[in-house]
N, C-alpha and C positions, 0 to 999 in steps of 0.2 A: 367381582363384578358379574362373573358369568351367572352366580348365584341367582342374588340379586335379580338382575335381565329374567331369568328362568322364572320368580314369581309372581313375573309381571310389573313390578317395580320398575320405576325412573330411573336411574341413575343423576344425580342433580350436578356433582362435580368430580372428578377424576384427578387424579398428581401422577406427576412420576418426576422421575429425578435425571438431571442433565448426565450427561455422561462423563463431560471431562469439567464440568466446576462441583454436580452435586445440588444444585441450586432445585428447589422444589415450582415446578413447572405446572401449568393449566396443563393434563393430558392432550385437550383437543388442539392448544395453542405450540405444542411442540412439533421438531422434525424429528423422522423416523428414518434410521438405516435398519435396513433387512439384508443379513449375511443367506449366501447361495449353499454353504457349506451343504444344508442338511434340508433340501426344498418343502420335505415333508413336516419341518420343526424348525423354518429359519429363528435366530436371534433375532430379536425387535430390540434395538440400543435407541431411547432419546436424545433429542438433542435441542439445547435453546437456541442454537444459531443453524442455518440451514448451509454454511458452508463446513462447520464440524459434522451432522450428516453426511455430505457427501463426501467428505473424507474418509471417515470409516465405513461408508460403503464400498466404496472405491478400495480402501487396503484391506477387506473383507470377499469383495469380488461381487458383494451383494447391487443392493438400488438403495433409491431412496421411497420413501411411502409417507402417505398421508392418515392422519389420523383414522381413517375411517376403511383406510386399507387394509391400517395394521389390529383392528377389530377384526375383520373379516379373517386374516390370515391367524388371529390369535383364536377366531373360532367363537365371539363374543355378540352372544347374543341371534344367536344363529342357531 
């Protein structure tokens, strides 16, 4: 994506994959946990349901984040 973004290009649609079914997800339509482990390089895990996010944030010690957060933190498009 970062590519992409860099030459000026849309980006039209985005996937990522649930975390505990697998299930192929709208990127911007998913929840995001962000682990604290490593502030400089958190893990971004999605999630289709927003109570499994904050589960594995929570046993991660991370947050939860929004699609547009987890760009930012991923460095996408910036």
């Amino acid at each position: 994506m970062k590519k992409v973004l860099s030459e000026g290009k849309k980006v039209g649609v985005a996937f990522v994959f649930d975390k505990t079914t697998g299930i192929k997800l709208f990127a911007d339509k998913a929840f995001y946990a962000l682990s604290a482990k490593n502030p400089k390089q958190p893990e971004i895990v999605p999630f289709l349901l927003k109570k499994d996010a904050e589960a594995w944030a929570a046993k991660l010690g991370g947050r939860l984040a929004s699609y547009t957060e987890v760009l930012a933190v991923a460095k996408v498009g910036g």
